[in-house]
Residue frames as a rotation matrix with the C-alpha (Angstrom) as fourth column:
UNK 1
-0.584 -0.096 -0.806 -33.50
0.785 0.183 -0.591 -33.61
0.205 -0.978 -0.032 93.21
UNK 2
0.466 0.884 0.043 -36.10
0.801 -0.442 0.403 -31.80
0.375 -0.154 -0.914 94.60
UNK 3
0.971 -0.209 -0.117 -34.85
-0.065 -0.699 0.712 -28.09
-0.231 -0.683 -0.693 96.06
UNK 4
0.565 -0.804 0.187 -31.77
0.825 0.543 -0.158 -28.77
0.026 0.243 0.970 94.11
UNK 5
0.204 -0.248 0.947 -31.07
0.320 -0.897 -0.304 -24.94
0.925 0.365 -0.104 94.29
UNK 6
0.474 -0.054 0.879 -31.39
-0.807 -0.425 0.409 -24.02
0.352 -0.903 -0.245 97.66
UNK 7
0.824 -0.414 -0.386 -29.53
0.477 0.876 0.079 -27.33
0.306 -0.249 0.919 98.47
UNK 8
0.526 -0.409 0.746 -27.16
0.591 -0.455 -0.666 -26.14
0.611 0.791 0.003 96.06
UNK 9
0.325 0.029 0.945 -26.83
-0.211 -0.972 0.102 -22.28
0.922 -0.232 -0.309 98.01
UNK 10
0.753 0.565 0.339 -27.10
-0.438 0.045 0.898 -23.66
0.492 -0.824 0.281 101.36
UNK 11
0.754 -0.656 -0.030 -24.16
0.653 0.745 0.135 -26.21
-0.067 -0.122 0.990 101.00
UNK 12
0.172 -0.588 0.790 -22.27
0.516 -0.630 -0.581 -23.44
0.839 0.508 0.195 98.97
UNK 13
0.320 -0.293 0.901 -22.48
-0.531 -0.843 -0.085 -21.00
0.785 -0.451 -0.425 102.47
UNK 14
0.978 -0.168 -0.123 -21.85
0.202 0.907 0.369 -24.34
0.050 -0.386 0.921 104.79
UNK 15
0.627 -0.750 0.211 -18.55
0.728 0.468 -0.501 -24.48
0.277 0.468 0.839 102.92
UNK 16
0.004 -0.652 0.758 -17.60
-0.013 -0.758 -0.652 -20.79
1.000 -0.008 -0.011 102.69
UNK 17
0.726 0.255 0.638 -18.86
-0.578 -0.277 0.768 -20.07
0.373 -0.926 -0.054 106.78
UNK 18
0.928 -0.362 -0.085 -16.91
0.289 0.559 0.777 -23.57
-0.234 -0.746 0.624 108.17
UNK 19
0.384 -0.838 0.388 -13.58
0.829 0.127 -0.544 -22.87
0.407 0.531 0.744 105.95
UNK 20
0.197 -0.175 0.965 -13.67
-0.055 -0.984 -0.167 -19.19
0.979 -0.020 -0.203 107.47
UNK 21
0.765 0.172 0.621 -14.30
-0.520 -0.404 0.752 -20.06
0.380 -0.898 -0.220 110.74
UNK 22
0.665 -0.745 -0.048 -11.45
0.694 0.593 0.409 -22.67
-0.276 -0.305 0.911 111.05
UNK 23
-0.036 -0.768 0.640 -9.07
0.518 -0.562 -0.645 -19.91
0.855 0.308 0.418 109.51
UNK 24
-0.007 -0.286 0.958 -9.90
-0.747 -0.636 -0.195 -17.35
0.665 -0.717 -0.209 112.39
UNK 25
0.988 0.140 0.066 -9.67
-0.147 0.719 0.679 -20.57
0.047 -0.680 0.731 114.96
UNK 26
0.566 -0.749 -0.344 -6.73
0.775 0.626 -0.086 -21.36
0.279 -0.218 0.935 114.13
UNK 27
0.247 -0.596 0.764 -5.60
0.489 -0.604 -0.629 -17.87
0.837 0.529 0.142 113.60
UNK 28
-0.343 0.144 0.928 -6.91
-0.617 -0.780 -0.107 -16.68
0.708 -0.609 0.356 116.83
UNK 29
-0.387 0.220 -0.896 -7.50
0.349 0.934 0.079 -19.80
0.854 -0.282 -0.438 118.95
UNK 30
-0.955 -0.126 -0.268 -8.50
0.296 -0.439 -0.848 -17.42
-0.011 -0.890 0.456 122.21
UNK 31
-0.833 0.512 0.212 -11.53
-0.318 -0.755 0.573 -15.56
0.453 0.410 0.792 120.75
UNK 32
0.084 0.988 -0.131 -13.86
0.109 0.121 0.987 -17.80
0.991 -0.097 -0.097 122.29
UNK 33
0.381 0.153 -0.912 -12.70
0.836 0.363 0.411 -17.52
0.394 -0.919 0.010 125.90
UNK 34
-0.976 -0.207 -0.065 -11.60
0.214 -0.860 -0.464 -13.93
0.040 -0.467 0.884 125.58
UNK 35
-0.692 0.717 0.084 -15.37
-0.174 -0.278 0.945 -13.83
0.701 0.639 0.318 124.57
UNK 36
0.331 0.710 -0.621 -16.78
0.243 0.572 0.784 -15.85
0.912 -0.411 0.017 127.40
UNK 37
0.770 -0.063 0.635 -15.06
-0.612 -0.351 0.708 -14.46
0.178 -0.934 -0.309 130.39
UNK 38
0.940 -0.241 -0.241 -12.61
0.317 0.879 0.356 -17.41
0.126 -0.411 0.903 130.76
UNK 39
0.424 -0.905 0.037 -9.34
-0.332 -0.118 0.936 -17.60
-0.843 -0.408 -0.350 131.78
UNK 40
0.017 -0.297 -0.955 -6.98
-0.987 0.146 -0.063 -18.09
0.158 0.944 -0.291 128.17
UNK 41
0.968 0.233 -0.090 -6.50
-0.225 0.970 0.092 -21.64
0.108 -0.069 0.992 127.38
UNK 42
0.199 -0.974 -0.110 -3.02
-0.557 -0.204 0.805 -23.10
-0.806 -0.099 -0.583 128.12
UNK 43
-0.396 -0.353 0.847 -3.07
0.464 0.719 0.517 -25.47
-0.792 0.598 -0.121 125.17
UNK 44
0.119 0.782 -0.612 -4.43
-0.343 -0.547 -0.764 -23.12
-0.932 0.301 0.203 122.30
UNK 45
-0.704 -0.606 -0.371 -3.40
-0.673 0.401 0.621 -25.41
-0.228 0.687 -0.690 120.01
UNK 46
-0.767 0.641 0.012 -5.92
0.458 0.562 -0.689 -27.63
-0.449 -0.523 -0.725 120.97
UNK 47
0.323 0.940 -0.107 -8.98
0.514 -0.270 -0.814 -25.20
-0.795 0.208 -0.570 119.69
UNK 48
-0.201 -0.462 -0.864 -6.84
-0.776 -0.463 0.429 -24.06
-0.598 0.756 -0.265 116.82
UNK 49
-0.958 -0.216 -0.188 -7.08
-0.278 0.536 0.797 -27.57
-0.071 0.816 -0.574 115.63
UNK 50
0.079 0.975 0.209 -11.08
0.621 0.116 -0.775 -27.97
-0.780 0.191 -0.596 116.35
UNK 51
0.025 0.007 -1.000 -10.53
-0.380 -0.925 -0.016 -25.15
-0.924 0.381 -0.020 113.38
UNK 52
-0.341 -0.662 -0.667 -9.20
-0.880 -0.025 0.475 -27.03
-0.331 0.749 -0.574 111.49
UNK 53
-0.682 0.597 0.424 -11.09
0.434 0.796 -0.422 -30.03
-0.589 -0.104 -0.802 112.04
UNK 54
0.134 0.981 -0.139 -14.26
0.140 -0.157 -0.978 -27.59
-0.981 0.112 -0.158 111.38
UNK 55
-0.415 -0.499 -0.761 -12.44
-0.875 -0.010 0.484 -26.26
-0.249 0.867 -0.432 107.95
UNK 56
-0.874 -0.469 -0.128 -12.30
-0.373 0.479 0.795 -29.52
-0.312 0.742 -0.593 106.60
UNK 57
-0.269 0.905 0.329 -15.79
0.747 0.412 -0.522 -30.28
-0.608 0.105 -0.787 106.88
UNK 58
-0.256 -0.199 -0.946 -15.74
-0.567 -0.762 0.314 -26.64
-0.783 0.617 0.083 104.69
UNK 59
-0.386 -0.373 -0.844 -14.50
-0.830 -0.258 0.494 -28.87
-0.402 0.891 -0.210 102.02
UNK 60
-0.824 0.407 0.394 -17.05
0.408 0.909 -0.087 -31.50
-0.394 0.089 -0.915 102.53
UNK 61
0.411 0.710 -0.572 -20.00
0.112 -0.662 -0.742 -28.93
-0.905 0.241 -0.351 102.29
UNK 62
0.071 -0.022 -0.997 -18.63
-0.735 -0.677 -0.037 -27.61
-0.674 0.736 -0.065 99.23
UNK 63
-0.906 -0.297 0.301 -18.80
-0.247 0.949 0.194 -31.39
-0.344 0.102 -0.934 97.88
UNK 64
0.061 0.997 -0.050 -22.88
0.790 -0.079 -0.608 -31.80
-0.610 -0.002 -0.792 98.85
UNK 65
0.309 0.338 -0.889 -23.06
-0.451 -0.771 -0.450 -28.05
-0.837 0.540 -0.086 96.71
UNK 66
-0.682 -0.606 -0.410 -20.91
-0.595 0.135 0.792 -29.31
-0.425 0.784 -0.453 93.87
UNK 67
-0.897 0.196 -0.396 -22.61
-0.147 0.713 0.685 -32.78
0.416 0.673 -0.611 93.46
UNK 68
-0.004 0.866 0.500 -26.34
-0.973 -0.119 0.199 -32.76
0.232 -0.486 0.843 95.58
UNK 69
0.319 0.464 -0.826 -27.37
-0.675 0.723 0.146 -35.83
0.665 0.511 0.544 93.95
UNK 70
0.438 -0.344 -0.831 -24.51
0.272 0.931 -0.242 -37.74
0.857 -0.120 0.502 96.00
UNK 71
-0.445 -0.657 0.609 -24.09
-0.041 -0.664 -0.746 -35.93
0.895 -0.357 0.269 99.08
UNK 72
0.302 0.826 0.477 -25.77
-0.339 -0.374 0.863 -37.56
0.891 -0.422 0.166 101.91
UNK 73
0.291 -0.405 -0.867 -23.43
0.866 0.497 0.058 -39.42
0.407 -0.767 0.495 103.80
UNK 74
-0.687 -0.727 0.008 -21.07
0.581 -0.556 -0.595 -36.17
0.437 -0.403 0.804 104.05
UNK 75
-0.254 0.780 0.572 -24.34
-0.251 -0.624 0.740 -34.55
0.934 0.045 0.354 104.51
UNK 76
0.660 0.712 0.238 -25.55
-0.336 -0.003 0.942 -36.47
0.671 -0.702 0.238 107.43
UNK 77
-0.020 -0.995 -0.100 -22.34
0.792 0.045 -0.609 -36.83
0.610 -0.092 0.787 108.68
UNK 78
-0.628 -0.174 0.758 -22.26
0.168 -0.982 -0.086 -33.10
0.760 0.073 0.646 109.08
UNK 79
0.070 0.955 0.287 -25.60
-0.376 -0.241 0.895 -32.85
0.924 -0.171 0.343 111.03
UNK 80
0.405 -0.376 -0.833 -24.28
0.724 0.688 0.041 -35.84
0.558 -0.620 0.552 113.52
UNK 81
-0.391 -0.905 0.168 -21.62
0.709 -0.413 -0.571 -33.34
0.586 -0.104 0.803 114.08
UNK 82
-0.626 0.414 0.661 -24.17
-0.036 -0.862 0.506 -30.54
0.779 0.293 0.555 114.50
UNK 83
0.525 0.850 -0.041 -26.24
-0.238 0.194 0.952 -32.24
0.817 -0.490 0.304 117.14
UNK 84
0.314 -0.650 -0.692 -23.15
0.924 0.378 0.064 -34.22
0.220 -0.660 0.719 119.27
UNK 85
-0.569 -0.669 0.478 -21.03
0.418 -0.736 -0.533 -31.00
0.708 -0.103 0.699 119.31
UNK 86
-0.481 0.226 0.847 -23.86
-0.757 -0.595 -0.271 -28.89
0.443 -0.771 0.457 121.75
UNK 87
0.898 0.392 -0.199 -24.89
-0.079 0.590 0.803 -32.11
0.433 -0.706 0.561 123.66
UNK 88
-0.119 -0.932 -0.342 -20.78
0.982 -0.060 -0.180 -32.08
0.148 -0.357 0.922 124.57
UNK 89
-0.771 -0.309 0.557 -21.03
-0.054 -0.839 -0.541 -28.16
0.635 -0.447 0.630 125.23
UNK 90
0.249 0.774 0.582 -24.46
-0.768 -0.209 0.606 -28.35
0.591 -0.597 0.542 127.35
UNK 91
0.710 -0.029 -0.704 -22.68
0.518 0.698 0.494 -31.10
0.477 -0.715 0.511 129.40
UNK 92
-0.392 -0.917 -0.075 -19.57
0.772 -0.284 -0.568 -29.06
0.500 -0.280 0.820 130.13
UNK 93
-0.466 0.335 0.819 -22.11
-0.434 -0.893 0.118 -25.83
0.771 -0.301 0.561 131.07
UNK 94
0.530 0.831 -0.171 -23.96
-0.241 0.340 0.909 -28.29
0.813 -0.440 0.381 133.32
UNK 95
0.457 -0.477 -0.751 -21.13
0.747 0.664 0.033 -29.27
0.483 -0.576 0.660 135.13
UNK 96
0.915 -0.085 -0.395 -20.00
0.249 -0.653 0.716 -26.02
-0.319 -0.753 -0.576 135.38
UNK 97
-0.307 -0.950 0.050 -16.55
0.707 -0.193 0.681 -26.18
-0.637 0.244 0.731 133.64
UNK 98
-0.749 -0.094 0.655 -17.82
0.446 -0.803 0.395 -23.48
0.489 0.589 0.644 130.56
UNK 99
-0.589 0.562 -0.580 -19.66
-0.064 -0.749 -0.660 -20.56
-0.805 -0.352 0.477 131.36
UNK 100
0.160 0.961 0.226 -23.48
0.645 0.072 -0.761 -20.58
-0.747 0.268 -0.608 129.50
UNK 101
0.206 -0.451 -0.868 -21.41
-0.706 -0.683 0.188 -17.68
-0.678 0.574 -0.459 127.30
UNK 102
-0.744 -0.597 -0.300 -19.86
-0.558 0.310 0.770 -20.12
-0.366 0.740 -0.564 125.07
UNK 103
-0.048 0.620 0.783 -23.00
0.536 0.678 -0.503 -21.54
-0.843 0.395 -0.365 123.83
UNK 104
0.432 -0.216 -0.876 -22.57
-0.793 -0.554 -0.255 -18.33
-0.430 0.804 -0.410 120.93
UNK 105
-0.793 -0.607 0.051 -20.06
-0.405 0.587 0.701 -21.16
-0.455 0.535 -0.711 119.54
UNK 106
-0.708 0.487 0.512 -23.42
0.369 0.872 -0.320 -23.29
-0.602 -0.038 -0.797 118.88
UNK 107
0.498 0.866 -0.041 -26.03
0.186 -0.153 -0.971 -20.61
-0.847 0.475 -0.237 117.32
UNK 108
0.468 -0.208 -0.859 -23.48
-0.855 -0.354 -0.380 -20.54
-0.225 0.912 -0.343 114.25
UNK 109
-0.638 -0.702 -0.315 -21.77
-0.757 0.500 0.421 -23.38
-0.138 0.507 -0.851 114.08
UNK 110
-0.908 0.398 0.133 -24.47
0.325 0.867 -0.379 -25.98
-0.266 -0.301 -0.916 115.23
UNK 111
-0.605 0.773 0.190 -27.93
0.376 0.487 -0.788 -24.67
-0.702 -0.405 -0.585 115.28
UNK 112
0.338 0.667 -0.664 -28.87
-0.661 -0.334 -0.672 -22.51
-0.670 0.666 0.328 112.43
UNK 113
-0.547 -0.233 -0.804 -27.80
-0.837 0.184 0.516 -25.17
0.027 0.955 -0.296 109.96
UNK 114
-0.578 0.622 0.528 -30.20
-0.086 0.597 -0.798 -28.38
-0.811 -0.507 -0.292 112.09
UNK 115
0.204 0.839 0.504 -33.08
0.086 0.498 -0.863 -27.54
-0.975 0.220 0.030 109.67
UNK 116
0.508 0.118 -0.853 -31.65
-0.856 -0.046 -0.515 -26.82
-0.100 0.992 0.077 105.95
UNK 117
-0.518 -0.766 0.380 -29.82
-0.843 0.532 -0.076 -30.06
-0.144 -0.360 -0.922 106.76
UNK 118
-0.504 0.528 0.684 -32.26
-0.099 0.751 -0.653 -31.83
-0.858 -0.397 -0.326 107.81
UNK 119
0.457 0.735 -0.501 -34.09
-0.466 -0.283 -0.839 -30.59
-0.758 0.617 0.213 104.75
UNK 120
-0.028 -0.264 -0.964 -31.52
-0.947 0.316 -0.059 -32.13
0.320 0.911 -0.258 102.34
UNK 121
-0.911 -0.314 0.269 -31.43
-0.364 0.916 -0.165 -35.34
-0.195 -0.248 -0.949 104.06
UNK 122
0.049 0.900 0.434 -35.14
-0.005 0.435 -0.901 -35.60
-0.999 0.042 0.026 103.60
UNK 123
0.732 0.481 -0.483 -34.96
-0.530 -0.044 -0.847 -34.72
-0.428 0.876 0.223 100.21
UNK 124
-0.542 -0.793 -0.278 -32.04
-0.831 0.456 0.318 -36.81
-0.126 0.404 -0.906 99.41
């Protein structure tokens, strides 16, 4: 596989980054709306389990690093995720229900990963 290294690296921080951030999500389920000005959430359960949700994709990423070769569904899977997720926060900011603050959720979780993605899907 072409770039099988940086694939490789790329998947490998994917994994470690989503698995972390679902730990402090769940741990701290507030952080993004003490962050954004909002009022707490009354269900913080509710963005604890997007944590978890994000986690497990963790242990897809670390799948695509493990094996490259055979990692493009979970791969483009992932990306799907990556693209829906701030077309569902840039409707809520349009409407007004989230403050333009919580787009921070998006330049780590969503947009700096768009083009080494994209890169493995091409080279897959």
């Amino acid at each position: 596989m072409k770039r099988r290294a940086l694939h490789r690296a790329v998947f490998t921080l994917a994994a470690v980054y989503n698995l972390m951030w679902g730990l402090y999500a769940a741990v701290d389920p507030q952080w993004l709306f003490r962050f954004a000005g909002m009022p707490p959430m009354n269900q913080p359960a509710l963005f604890a389990c997007l944590g978890m949700v994000i986690g497990v994709y963790g242990l897809l990423y670390a799948e695509v690093a493990r094996r490259p070769e055979h990692g493009f569904a979970l791969a483009a899977v992932g990306l799907l995720g990556k693209v829906l997720g701030p077309i569902g926060l840039a409707l809520l900011i349009l409407r007004g229900e989230w403050p333009a603050a919580t787009l921070v959720l998006c330049l780590t979780n969503d947009f700096i990963w768009w083009v080494p993605f994209g890169l493995y899907l091409w080279d897959a």
